[in-house]
N, C-alpha and C positions, 0 to 999 in steps of 0.2 A: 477570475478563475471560474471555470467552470467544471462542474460535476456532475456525471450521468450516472445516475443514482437506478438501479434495478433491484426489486424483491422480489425474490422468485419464490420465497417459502413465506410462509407464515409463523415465523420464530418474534415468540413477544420479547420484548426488552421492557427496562426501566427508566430506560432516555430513547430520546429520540434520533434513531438509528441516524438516518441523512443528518440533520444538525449538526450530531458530534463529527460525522465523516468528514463535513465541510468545515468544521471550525481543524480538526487535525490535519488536513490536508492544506489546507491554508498557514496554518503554523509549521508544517515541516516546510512549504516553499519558499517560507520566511525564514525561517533557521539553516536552510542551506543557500539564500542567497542564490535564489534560481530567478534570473535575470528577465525571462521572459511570464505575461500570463499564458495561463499553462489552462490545459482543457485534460480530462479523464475519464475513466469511468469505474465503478467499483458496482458490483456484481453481490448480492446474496445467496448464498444458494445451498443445499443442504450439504447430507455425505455421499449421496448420489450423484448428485450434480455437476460436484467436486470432483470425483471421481473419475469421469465421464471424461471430463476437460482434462485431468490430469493425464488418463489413460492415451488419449487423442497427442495429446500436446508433448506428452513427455515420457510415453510409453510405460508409464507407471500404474499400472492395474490396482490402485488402495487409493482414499480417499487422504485429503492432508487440510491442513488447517485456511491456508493461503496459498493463494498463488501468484506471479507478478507475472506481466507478459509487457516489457518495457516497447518504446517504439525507436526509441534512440539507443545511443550508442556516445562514450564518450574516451578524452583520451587516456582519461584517471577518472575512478570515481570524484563525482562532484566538480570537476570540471567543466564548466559550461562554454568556455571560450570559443569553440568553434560550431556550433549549434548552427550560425546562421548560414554560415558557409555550408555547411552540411547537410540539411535541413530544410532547405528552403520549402519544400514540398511536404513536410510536416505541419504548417503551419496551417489553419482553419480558416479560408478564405471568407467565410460569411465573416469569424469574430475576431482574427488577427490572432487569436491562442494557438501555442504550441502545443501539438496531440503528444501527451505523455508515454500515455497505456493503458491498460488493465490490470483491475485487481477483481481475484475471486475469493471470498470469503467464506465460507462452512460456518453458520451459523448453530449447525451440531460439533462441531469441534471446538468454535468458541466456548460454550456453553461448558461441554467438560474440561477444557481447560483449565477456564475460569474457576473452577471447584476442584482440579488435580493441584495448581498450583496455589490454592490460595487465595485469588483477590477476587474483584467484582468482574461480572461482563462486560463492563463499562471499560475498564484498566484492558481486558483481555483484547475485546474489540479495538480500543486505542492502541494497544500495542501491535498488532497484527497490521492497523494503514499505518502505521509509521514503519515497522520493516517493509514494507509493498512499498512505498513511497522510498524506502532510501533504493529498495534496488532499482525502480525506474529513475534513482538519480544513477545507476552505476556502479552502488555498492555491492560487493557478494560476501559471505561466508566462506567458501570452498575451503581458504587456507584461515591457520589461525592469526595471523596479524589483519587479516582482511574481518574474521569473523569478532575479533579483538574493538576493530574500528568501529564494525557497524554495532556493537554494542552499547558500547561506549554510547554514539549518535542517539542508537535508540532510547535510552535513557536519560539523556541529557533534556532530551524533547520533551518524553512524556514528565521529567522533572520540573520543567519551566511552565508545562500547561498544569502542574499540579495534580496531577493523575497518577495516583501510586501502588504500590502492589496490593497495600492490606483497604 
């Protein structure tokens, strides 16, 4: 697996930001049983930043917490079986990895978060690549049985890596 790891801000933490990304992104590709190594990239970036991409990308003029910009497409969430058929040209010819996507991160909105709801940055940051990571698997929210599942997912994950709210 690999991971293209960018800090575009200067926001301190209390772990080490790449580490944790790669041990959670590692463990979501394990828990969904995503059959190929996978290649990505995850983005730091402030409320500005954020913004910016969000505005550009999804005509939304406010800044938000995450963002996913998957590169695939499947025929059900978590579905992987036709990837290679589909795909072929997704794959990374120097390392044989499947290009996932992007993730943009707000490391100002992590921060309040983490303090509106309760737990560490540590829990907030984990939670945020694991929703980015299920929707580059194909998950969404939009409906509630959909937003029902990926909850569920999300939880389940950050419960197994022992990562909790308080």
């Amino acid at each position: 697996m690999t991971l293209n790891f960018e800090k575009e801000v200067n926001a301190v933490f209390s772990f080490d930001e790449q580490a944790l990304a790669e041990e959670v992104v590692s463990f979501a590709i394990e828990q969904e049983a995503f059959p190929y190594e996978a290649e990505l990239c995850l983005t730091l970036t402030d409320n500005l930043g954020i913004q910016e991409i969000n505005r550009t990308y999804r005509g939304l003029d406010q800044p938000t917490d995450v963002l996913s910009f998957p590169l695939l497409s499947y025929p059900k969430a978590g579905d992987f079986s036709k990837l290679e058929d589909s795909y072929g040209d997704n794959f990374n010819p120097d390392t044989g990895e499947i290009m996932l996507g992007d993730i943009v991160i707000s490391t100002e909105r992590l921060k309040e978060q983490a303090v509106q709801y309760g737990h560490s940055e540590k829990r907030e940051y984990a939670f945020l690549i694991v929703h980015s990571m299920l929707h580059l698997f194909g998950y969404d929210h939009m409906e509630k049985d959909e937003a029902d599942q990926m909850e569920a997912k999300q939880n389940e994950i950050l419960e197994k890596m022992k990562i909790y709210r308080s």
